[in-house]
C-alpha positions in Angstrom: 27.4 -47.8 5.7 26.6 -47.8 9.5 23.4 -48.5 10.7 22.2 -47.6 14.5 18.7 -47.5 16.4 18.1 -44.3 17.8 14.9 -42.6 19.4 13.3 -39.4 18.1 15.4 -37.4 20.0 18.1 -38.3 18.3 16.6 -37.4 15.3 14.8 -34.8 15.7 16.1 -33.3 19.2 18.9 -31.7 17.8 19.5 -28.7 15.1 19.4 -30.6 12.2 17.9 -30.4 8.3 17.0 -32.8 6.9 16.8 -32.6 3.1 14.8 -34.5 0.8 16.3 -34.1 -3.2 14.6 -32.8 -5.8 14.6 -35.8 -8.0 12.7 -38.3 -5.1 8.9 -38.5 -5.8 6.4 -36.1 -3.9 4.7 -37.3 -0.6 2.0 -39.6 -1.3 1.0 -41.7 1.5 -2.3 -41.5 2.8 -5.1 -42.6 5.7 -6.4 -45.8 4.5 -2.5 -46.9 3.5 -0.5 -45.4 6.1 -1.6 -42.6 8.6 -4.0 -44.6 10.2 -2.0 -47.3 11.0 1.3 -44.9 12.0 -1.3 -43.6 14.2 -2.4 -46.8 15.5 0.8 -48.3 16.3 1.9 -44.1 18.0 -1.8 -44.3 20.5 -1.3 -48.2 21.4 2.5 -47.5 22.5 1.6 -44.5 24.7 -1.3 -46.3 25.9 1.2 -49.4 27.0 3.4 -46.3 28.2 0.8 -44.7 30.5 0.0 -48.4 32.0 3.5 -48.5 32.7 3.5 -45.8 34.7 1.0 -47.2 36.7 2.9 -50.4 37.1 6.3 -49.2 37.1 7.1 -51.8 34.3 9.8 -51.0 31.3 7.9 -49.5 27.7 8.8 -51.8 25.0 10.2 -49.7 22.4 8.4 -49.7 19.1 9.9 -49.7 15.7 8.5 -47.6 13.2 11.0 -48.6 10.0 14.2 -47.3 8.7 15.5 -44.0 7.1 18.9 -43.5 5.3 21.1 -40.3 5.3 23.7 -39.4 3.2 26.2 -36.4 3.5 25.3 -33.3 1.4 28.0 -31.0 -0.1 25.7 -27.9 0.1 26.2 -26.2 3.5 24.5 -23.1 3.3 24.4 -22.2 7.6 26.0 -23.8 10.7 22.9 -26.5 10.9 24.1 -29.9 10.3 22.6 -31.0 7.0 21.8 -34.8 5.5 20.2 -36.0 2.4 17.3 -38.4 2.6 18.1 -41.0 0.4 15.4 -43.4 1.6 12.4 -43.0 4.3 11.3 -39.3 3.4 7.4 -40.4 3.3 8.0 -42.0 7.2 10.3 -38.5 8.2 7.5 -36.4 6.6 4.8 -38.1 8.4 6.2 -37.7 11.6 6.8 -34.2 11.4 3.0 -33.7 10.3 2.2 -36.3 12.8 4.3 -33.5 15.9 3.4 -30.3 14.2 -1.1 -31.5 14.7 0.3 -32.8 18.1 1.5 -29.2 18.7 -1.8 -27.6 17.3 -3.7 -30.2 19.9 -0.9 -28.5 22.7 -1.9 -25.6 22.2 -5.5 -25.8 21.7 -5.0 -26.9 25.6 -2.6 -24.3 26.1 -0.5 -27.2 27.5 3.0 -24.5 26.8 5.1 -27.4 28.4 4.4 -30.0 25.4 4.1 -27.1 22.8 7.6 -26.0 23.8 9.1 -29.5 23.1 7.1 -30.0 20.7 8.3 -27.1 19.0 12.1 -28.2 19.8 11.3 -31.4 17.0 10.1 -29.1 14.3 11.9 -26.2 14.5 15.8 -25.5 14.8 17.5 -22.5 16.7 17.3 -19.5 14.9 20.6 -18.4 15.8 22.2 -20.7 13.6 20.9 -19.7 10.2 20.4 -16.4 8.7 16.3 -16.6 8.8 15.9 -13.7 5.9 18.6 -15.2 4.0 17.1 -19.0 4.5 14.0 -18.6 6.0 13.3 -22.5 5.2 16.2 -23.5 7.3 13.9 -23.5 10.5 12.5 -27.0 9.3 14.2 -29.9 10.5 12.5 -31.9 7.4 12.6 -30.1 4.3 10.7 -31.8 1.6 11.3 -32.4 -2.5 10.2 -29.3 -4.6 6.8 -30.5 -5.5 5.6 -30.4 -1.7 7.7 -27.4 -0.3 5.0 -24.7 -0.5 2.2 -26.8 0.8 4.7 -28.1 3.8 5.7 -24.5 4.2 2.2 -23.9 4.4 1.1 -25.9 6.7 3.9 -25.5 9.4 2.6 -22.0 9.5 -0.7 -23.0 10.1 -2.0 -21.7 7.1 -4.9 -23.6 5.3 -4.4 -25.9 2.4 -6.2 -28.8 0.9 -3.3 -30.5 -0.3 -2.4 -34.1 1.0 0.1 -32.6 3.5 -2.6 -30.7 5.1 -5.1 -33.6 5.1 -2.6 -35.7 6.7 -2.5 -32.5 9.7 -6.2 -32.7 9.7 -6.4 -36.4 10.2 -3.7 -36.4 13.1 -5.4 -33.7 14.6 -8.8 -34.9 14.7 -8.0 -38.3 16.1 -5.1 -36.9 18.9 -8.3 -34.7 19.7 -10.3 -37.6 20.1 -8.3 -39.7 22.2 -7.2 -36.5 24.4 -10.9 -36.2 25.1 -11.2 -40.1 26.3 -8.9 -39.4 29.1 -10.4 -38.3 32.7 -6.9 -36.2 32.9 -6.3 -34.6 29.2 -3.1 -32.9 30.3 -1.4 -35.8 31.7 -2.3 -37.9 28.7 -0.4 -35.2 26.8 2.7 -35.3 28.3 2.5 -39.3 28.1 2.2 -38.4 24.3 5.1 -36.1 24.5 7.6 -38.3 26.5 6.5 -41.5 24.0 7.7 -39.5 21.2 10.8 -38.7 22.8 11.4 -42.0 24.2 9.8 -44.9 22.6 9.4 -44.5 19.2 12.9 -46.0 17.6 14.2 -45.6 13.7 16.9 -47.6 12.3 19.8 -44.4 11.0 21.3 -45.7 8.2 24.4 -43.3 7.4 25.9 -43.5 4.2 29.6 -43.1 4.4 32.1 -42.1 1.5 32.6 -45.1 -0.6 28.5 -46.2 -0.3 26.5 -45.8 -3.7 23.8 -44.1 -3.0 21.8 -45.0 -5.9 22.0 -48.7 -5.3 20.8 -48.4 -1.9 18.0 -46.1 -3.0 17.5 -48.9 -5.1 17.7 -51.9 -3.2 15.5 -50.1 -0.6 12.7 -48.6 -2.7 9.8 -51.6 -2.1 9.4 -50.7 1.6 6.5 -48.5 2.5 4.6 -47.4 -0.9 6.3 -48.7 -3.6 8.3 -46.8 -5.9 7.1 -46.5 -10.0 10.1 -46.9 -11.7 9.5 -43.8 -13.0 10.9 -42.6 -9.6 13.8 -44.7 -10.0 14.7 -43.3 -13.5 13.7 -39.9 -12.1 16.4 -40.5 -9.0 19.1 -42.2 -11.3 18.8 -39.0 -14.0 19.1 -36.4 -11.4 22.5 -38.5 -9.4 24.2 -38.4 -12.8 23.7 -34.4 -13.0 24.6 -33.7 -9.8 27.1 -35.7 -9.9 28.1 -33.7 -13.2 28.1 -30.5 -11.6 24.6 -29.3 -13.2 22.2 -26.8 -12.2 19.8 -29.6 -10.6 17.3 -27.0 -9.6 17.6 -25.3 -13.3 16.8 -29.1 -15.1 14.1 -30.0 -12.7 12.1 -27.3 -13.9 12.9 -27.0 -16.8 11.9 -30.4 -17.6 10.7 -32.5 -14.6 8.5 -30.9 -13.0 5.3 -31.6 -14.8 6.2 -35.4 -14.5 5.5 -34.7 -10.8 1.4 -33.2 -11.6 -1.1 -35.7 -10.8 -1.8 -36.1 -15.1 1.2 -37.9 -14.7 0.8 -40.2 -12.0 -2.4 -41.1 -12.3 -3.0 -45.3 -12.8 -3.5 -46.6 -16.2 -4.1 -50.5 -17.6 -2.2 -51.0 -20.2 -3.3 -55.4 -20.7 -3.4 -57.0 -17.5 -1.0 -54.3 -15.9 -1.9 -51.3 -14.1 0.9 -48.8 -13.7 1.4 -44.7 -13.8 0.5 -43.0 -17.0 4.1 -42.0 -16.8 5.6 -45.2 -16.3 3.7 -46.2 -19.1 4.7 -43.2 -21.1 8.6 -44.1 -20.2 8.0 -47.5 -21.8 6.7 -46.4 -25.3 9.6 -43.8 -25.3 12.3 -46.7 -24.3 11.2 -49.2 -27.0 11.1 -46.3 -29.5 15.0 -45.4 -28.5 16.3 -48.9 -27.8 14.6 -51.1 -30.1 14.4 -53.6 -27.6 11.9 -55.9 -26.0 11.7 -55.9 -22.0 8.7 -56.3 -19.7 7.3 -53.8 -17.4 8.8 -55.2 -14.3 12.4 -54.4 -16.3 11.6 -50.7 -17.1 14.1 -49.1 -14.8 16.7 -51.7 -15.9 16.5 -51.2 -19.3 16.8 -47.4 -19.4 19.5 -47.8 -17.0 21.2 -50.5 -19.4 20.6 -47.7 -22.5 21.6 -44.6 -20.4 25.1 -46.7 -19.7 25.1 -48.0 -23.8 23.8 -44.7 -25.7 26.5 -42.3 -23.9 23.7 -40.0 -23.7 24.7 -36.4 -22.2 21.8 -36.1 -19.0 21.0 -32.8 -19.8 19.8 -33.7 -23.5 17.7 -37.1 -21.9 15.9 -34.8 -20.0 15.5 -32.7 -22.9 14.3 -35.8 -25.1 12.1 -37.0 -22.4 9.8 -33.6 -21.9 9.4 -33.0 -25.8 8.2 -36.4 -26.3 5.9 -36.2 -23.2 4.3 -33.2 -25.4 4.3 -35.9 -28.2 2.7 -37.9 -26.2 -0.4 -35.4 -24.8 -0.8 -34.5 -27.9 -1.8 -37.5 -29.5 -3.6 -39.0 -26.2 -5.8 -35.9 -27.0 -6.1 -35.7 -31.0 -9.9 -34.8 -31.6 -12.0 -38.1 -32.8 -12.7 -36.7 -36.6 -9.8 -37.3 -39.4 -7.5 -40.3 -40.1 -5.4 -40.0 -37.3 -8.2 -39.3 -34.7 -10.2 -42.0 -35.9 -7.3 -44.6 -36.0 -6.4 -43.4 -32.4 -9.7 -44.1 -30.9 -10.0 -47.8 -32.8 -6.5 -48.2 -30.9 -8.5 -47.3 -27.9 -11.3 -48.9 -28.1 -9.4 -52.5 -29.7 -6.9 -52.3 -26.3 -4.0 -51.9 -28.4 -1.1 -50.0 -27.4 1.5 -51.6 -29.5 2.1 -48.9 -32.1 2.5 -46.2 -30.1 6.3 -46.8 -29.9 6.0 -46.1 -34.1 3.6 -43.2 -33.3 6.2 -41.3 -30.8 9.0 -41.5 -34.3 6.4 -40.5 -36.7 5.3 -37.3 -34.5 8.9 -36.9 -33.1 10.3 -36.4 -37.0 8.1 -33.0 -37.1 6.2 -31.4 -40.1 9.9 -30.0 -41.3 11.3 -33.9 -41.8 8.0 -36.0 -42.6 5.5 -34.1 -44.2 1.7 -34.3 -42.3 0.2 -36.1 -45.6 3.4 -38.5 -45.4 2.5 -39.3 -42.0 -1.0 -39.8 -42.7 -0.5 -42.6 -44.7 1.7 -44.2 -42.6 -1.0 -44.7 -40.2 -3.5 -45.3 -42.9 -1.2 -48.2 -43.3 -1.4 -49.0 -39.8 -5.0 -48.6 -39.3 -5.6 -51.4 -42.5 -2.9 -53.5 -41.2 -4.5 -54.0 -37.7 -8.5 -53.6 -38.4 -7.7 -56.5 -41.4 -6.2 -58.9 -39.0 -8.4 -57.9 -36.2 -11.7 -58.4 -39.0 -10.0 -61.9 -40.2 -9.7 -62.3 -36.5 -5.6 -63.1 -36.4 -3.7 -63.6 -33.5 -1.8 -60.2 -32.4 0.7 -62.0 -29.8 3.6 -60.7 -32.4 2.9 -56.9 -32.7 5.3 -56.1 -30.2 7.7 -57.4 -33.0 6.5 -56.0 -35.7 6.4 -52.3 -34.3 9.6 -52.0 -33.4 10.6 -53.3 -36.6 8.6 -51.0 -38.5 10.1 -48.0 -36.1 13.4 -49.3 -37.6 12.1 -49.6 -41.2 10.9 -45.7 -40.2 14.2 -44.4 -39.7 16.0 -45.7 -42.4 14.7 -42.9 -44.4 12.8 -40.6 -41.8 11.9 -37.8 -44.9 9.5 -40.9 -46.4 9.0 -43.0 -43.3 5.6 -44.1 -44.6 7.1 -45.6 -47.5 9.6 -47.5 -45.3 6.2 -48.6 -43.3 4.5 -49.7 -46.1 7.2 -51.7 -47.9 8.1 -53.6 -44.3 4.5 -54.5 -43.7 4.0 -55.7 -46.8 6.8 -58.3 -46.6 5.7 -59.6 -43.4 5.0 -63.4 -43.7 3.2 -66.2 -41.6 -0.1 -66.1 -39.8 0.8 -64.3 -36.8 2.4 -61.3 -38.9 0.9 -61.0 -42.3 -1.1 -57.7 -43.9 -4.0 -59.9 -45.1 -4.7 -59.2 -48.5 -7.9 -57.9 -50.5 -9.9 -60.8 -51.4 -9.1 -62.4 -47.7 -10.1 -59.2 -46.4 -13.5 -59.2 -48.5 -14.1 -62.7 -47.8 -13.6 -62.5 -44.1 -16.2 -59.5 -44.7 -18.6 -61.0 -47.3 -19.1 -64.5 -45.4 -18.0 -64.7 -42.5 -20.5 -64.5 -39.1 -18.7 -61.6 -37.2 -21.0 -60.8 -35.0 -20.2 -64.6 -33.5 -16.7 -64.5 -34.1 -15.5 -61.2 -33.5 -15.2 -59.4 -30.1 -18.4 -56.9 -30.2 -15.9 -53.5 -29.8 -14.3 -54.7 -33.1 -17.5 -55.4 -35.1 -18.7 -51.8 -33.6 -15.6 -49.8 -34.8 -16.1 -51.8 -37.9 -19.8 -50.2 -38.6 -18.6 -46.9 -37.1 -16.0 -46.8 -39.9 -18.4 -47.1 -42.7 -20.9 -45.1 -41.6 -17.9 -42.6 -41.5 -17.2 -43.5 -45.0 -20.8 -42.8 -46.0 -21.0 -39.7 -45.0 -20.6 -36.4 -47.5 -20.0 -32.7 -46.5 -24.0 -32.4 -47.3 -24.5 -35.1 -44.1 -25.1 -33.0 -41.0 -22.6 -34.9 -38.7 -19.1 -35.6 -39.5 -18.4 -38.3 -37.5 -20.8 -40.9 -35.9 -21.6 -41.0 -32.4 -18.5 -43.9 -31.0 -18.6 -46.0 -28.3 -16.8 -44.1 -25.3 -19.6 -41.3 -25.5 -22.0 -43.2 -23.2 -24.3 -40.5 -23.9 -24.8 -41.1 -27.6 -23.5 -44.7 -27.8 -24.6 -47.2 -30.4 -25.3 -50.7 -30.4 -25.1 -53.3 -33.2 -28.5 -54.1 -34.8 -29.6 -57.1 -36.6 -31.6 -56.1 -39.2 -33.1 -59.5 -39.9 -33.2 -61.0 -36.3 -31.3 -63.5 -34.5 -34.8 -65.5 -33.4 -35.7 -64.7 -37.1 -38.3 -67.8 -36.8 -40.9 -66.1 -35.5 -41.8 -63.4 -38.1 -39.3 -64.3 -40.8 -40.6 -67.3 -43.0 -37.8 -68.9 -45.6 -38.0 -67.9 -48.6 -40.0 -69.9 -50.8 -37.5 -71.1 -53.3 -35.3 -72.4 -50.1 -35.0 -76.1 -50.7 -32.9 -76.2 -47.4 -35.6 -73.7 -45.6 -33.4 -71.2 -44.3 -30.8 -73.7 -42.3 -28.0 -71.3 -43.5 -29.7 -67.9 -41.9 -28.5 -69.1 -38.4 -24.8 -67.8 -39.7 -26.0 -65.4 -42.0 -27.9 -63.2 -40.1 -24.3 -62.7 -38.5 -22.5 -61.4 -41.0 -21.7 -57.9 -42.5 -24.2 -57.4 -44.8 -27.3 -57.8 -41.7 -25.8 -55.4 -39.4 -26.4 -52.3 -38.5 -26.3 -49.5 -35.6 -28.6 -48.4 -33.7 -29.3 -46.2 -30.3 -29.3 -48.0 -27.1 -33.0 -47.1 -26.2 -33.8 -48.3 -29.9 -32.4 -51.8 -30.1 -34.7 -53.6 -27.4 -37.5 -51.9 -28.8 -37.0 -53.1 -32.2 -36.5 -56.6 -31.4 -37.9 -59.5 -33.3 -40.8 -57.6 -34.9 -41.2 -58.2 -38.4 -39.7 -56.6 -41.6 -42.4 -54.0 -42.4 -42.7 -53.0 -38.7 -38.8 -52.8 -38.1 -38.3 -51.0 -41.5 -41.0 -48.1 -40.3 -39.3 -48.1 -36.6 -35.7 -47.4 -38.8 -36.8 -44.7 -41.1 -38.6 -43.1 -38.4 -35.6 -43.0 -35.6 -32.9 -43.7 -37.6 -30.1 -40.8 -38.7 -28.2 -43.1 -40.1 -26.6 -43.3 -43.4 -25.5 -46.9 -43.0 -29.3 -48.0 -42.4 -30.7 -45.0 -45.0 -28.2 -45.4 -47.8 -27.8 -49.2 -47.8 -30.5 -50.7 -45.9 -33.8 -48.9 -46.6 -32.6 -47.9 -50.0 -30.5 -49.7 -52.0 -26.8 -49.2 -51.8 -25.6 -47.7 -55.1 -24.3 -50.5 -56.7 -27.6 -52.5 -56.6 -30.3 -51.2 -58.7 -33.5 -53.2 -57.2 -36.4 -50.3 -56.9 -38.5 -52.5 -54.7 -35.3 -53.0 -52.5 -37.2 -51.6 -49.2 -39.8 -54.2 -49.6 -38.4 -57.6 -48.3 -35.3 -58.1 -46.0 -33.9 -61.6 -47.2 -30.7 -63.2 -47.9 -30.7 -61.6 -51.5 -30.7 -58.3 -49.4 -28.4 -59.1 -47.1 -25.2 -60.6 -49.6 -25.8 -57.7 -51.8 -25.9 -54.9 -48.6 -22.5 -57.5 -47.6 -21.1 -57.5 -50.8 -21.5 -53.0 -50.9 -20.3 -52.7 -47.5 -17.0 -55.0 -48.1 -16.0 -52.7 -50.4 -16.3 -49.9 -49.1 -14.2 -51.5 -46.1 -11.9 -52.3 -48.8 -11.4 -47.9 -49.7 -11.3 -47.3 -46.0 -8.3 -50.2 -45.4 -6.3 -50.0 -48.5 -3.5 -52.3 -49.0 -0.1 -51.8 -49.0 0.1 -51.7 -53.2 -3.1 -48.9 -53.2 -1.3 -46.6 -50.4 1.9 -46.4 -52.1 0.1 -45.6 -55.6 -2.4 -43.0 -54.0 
């Protein structure tokens, strides 16, 4: 490669296009990031520029960064054309930076500086056929996702895109600073001539033998920092055109939503925040390769499979956009029913570690695995991680399991729950094991959860069986969860946790209640209850608490086994104490119902 400084003028003073391809990412610098200080370091060299000419000293150049060029194969008019490889945000930028200059110009009708101003945005007409390629006036023409908005706003038509907020922002403070000066014309031309003169980029020109893609690479962590989803996005689109493909045809075919903000929006998956897309690559690349590889590795890794799998470009791309529908679809499955329910515990738990095994299951289609089939596959997921997250188990080895499990799925896709089910079954040792029923009913029977348990999982626990409680006759079908601020519940102690004050031991107690301390903790004394409610409630007594329930309470989980007995416990004066008789019994009914709800292995293969 050859690398050379060179002024503006060398850049942008000649008849030139400069084209940005369709696979780099749109433009997405900003004021806080970048304008401001572009324009910052532009106003503080023609300041040092218009001193100079009061001194008669030498202007110190200053370096705004580096741009690389590569020679294009479509020549479409006698304009010299490159390829942006790397630096399109910085080439962008200044032309957004020139064209509010211009509008500033002219708002002065200063024609001098609008004319060569106009000469660094705009080529000679003569050399392109403008009906035929109207776009070819551009010196800078951007990727497809930003081409009517730039088009746009080098006509000086309104937008409210980031291309015309970046105009907006140049304008206003060139304005500005005109203003300051006692002579607004001269302080133009200064800005004119500083453009021209004293603003340097480092030309890095590609030559035959240079791979473009490693230097695209190897350069990506200047300015804003490239999601490897750009990487993959570059790499995919170099191997087409490289093929010969129609790279206009596959980009919108299949890209182009991957460009939509939806896409690019931020996301924390565990300590990492990355793109939604980025994150989306990841579950699809585990699902394919079977492999473990951090996020840093993303772009690596596909590029390892790409190279390993063989796979024709066209069909990746292909792959790649049906799973992304995959993908919406179950990040928006309504909350009611097995799956949606199971979803929004996966959700609310943190735990993205089966959705890998969630992108097969939906990706094998109604025609291959049947929607019941598939059901009880996650039925079988669901009880595999609410009874280790209940028995409070270490999940440092899901990554693991899942993609085993998506291997045990494809064995036989046609009955991939049955492949599930078998392989989670045989898992073995403490960090991996489907914990069975009597564990499971222990951990739920005796155990203090409320202490022990991260709040969100004793919540989704309660939510569950209040789920389970309900009948077509109930007037909701789900309860109220947790990410609906609006109608969020809390966890209630029905017997309080300062139960000393209004809750004597019972009488036959030879240890005077010393055991309620952990008790009052556990399954059977916990309920759910509105936000307002719960601090009203308190630590009044039994009779007053059990009058505030029945009156605000919708509940079937407080109505059907707290006020009245649950069915399996036939005490007609139930209502009238709340005690540890009341409690083991309501513990002993709700355990099993959590049982139905997270079947074993054995009970999903025989239902």
């Amino acid at each position: 490669m050859r690398a050379d400084t060179v002024d503006l003028r060398r850049i942008f003073g000649k008849d030139v296009r400069y084209t940005v391809p369709l696979f780099q990412r749109p433009y997405v610098w900003n004021r806080d990031d970048n304008w401001s200080a572009l324009w910052e370091d532009i106003r503080r060299t023609i300041e040092r520029a218009e001193q100079a000419g009061r001194t008669g000293d030498a202007v110190a150049p200053h370096f705004l960064g580096a741009v690389v060029f590569d020679g294009t194969p479509y020549l479409s008019s006698n304009l010299e054309t490159r390829q942006v490889i790397d630096g399109q945000q910085r080439l962008t930028t200044l032309q957004l930076f020139l064209f509010a200059a211009r509008l500033s110009a002219t708002s002065l009708a200063h024609t001098r500086s609008v004319r060569l101003l106009r000469k660094f945005l705009e080529n000679d007409e003569d050399l392109f056929d403008r009906n035929k390629n109207p776009d070819h006036l551009y010196k800078v023409w951007p990727t497809n996702t930003d081409r009517a908005e730039f088009r746009a706003v080098m006509q000086d038509r309104s937008g409210d895109g980031r291309l015309a907020e970046a105009v907006a922002y140049f304008r206003k403070e060139i304005d500005a600073w005109l203003a300051e000066a006692p002579e607004p014309h001269e302080r133009l031309d200064t800005l004119v001539q500083t453009m021209r003169e004293h603003l340097r980029l480092v030309v890095i020109d590609l030559e035959k033998h240079d791979d473009a893609q490693v230097v695209f690479e190897t350069l990506n962590s200047r300015g804003t920092p490239l999601a490897h989803a750009d990487l993959i996005k570059n790499l995919l689109f170099r191997n087409a055109e490289h093929a010969g493909a129609d790279v206009d045809r596959l980009y919108a075919t299949y890209w182009a939503p991957f460009d939509q903000d939806e896409w690019r929006t931020e996301q924390t998956t565990g300590r990492i925040t990355r793109s939604r897309l980025d994150v989306f690559l990841t579950y699809w690349l585990t699902m394919r390769s079977r492999r473990e590889f951090t996020a840093s590795a993303l772009f690596k890794e596909f590029e390892r499979w790409l190279l390993e799998s063989s796979a024709p470009t066209e069909e990746v791309f292909g792959e790649l956009a049906r799973y992304a529908e995959i993908y919406d679809g179950i990040d928006r499955h309504p909350l009611h029913g097995v799956e949606g329910r199971f979803l929004y515990r996966m959700k609310v738990m943190q735990t993205s570690t089966p959705m890998p095994l969630l992108l097969y299951l939906y990706g094998l289609g109604d025609d291959v695995l049947p929607p019941e089939r598939r059901q009880r596959a996650i039925r079988a997921l669901d009880s595999y991680l609410m009874r280790r997250a209940i028995l409070n188990l270490s999940n440092r080895d899901y990554n693991h399991v899942f993609r085993e499990l998506v291997g045990a799925a494809a064995q036989q896709p046609e009955c991939a729950d049955e492949g599930i089910i078998k392989a989670l079954s045989a898992l073995q040792g403490h960090h991996r094991q489907w914990p069975t029923d009597a564990e499971f009913r222990t951990a739920l029977e005796q155990d203090p959860l409320y202490s022990r348990l991260y709040r969100h999982r004793v919540r989704v626990l309660l939510e569950a069986l209040e789920d389970e409680l309900r009948t077509d006759h109930t007037e909701q079908l789900t309860a109220p969860v947790g990410e609906h601020v609006g109608t969020k519940l809390t966890i209630e102690h029905v017997m309080p946790q300062s139960w000393r004050d209004h809750w004597p031991p019972l009488e036959d107690d030879p240890l005077e209640g010393a055991d309620r301390d952990e008790l009052v903790h556990t399954l059977g004394n916990l309920t759910l209850v509105t936000a307002r409610l719960n601090p009203a409630l308190g630590n009044m007594p039994w009779q007053d608490k059990r009058q505030w329930l029945g009156k605000h309470s919708l509940l079937r989980l407080t109505h059907g086994t707290l006020l009245n007995p649950p069915p399996s416990v036939g005490l007609s004066e139930w209502a009238d104490d709340w005690n540890e008789h009341r409690i083991r019994s309501r513990g002993s009914y709700l355990a099993s119902l959590a049982v139905v709800i997270w079947p074993s292995g054995a009970n999903l293969l025989t239902s």
